[in-house]
PAZAPA-4460 file (N, C-alpha, C; in steps of 0.05 Angstrom, whole numbers, plus 32768, in hexadecimal, padded with zeros to 4 digits):
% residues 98
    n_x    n_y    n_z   ca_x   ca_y   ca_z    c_x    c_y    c_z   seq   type   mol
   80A6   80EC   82B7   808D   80E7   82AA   8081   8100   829E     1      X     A
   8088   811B   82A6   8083   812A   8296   8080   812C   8279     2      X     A
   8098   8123   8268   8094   811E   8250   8080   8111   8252     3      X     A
   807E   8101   824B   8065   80ED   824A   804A   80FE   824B     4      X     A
   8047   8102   8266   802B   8116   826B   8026   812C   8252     5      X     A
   803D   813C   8250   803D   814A   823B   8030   8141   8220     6      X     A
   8045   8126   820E   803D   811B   81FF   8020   8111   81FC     7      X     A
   8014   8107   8210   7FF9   80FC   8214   7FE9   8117   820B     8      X     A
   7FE7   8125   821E   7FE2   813C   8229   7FCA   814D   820A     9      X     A
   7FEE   8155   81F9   7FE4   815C   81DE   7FDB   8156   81CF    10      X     A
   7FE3   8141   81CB   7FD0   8129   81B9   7FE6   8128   81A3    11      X     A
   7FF8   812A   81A1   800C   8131   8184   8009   811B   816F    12      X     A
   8010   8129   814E   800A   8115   813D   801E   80F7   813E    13      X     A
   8035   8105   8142   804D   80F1   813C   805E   80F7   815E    14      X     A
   806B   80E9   8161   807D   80E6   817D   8099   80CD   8174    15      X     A
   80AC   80DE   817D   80C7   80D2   8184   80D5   80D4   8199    16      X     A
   80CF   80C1   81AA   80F0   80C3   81B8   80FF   80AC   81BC    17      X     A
   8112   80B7   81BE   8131   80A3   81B8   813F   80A5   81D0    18      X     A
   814A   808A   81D2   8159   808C   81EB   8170   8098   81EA    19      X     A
   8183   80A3   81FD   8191   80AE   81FA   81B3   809F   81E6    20      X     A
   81C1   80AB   81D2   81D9   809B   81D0   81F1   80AC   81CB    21      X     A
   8202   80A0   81DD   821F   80B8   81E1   8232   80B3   81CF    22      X     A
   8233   80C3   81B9   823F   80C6   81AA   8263   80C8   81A9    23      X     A
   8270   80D0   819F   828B   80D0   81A5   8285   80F4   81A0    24      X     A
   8298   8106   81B5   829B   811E   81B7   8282   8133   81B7    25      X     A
   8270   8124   81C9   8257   8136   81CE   8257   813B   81F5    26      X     A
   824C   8144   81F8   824F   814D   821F   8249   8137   8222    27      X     A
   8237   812B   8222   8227   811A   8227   823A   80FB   8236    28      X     A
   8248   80FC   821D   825A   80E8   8222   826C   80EA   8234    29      X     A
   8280   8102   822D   828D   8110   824A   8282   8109   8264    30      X     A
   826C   8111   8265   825C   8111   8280   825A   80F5   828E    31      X     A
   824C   80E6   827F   8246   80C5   827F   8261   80BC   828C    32      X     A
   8279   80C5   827D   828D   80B3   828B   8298   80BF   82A1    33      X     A
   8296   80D8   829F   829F   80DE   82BB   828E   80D1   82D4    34      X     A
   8272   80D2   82CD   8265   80D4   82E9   8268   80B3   82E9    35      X     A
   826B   809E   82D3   8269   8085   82D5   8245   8080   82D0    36      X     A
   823C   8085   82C3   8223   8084   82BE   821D   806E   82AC    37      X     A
   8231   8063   829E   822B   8055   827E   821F   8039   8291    38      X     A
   820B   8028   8287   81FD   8014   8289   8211   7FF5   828C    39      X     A
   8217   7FFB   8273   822F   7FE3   826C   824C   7FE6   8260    40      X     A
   8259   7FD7   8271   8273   7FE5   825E   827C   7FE4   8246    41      X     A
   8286   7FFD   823B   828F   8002   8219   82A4   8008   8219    42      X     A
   82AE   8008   8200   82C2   8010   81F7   82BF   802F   81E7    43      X     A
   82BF   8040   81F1   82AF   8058   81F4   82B8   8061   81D7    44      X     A
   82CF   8063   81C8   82DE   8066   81B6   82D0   8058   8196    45      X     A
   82CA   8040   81A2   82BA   802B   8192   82A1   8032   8190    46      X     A
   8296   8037   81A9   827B   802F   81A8   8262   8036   8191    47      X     A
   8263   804C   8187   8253   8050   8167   825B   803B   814C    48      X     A
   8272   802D   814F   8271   801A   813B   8262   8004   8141    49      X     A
   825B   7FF9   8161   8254   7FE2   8161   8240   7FDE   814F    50      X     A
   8237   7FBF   8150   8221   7FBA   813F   8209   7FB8   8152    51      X     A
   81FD   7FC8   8141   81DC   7FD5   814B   81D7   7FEB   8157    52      X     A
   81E9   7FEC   816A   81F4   8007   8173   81D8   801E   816C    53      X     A
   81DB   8021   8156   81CC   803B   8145   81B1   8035   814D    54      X     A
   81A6   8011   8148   8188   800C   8142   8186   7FFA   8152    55      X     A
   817A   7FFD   816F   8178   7FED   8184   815B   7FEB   818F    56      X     A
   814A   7FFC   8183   8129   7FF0   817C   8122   8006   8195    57      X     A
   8135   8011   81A3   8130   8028   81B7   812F   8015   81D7    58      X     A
   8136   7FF5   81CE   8136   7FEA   81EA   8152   7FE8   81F7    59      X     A
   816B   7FF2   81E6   817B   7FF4   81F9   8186   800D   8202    60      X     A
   818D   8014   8221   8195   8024   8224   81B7   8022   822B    61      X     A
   81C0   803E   8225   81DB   803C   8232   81E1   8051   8249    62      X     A
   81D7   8062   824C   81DD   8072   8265   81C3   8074   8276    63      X     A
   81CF   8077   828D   81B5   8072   82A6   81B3   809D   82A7    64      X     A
   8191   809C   82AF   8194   80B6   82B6   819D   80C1   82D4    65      X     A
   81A0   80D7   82D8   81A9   80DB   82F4   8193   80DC   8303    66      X     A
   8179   80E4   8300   8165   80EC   830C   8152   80CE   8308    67      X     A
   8156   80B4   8301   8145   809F   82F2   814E   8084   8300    68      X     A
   8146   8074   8308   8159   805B   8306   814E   804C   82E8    69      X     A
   8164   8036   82E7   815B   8031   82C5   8141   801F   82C8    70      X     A
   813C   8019   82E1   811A   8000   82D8   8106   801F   82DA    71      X     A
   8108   8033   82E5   80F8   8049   82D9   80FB   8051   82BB    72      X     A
   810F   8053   82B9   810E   8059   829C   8105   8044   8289    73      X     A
   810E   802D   828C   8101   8014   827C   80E0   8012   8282    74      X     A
   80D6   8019   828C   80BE   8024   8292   80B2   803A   828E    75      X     A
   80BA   8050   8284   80B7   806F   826E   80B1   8060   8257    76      X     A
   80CE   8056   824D   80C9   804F   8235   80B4   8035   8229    77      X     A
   80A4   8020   823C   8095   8017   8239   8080   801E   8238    78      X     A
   807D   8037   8249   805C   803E   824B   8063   8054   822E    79      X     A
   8074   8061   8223   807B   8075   8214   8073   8064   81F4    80      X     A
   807C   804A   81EA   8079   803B   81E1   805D   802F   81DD    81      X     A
   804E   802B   81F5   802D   801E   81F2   8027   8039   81E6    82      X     A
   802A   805B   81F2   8018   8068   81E3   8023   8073   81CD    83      X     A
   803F   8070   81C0   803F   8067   81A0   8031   8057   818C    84      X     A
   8024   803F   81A7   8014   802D   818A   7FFD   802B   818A    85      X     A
   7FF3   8042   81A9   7FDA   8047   81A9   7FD1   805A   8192    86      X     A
   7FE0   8072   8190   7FEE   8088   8186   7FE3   8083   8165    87      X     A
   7FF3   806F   8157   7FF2   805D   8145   7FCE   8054   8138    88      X     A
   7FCD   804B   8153   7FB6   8036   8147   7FA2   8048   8148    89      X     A
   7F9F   8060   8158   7F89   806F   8158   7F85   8081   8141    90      X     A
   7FA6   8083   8133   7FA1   8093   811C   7F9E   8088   8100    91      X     A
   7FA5   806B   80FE   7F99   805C   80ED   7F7D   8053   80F0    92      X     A
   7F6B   8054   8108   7F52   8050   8105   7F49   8066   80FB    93      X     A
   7F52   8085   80FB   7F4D   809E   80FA   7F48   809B   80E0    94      X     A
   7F5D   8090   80CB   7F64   8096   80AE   7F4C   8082   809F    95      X     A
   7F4C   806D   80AE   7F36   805B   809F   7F12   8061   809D    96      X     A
   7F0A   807E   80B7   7EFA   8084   80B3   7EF1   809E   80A1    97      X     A
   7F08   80A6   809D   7F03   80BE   8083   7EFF   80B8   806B    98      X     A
***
């Protein structure tokens, strides 16, 4: 939740984060399969072609963190999400009063 705190914290104009996705020939991926981390099983070789793959609206994940269980993390990203559209709406009320 650090991030988060941070993000709040500053007040920033714009905010992104993206869930994590293991690419073919990045550590990341390496890692994932060694330790057995991936969520669901792939076809690891495949997996950047599937469809959607790329654009999954940030609700799916594929690797669990080591330090996280995934209903924590599905829970970052929900509270991370409300203050995107808090985020949002506070800066369109912002724009409408200038």
């Amino acid at each position: 939740m650090e991030t988060y705190n941070v993000i709040k914290e500053i007040n920033v104009d714009e905010m992104y984060v993206t869930n994590l996705i293991p690419f073919p020939g990045i550590a990341m991926l390496e890692q994932a399969l060694r330790d057995n981390y991936f969520i669901e099983e792939f076809d690891v070789n495949n997996l950047w072609r599937m469809y959607g793959f790329h654009y999954t609206d940030n609700k799916r994940f594929y690797i669990k963190p080591y330090q996280l269980e995934l209903e924590e993390l599905r829970e970052f990203r929900n509270k991370f999400d409300t203050l995107l559209s808090e985020n949002k709406r506070m800066k369109s009320l912002e724009e409408c009063h200038v």
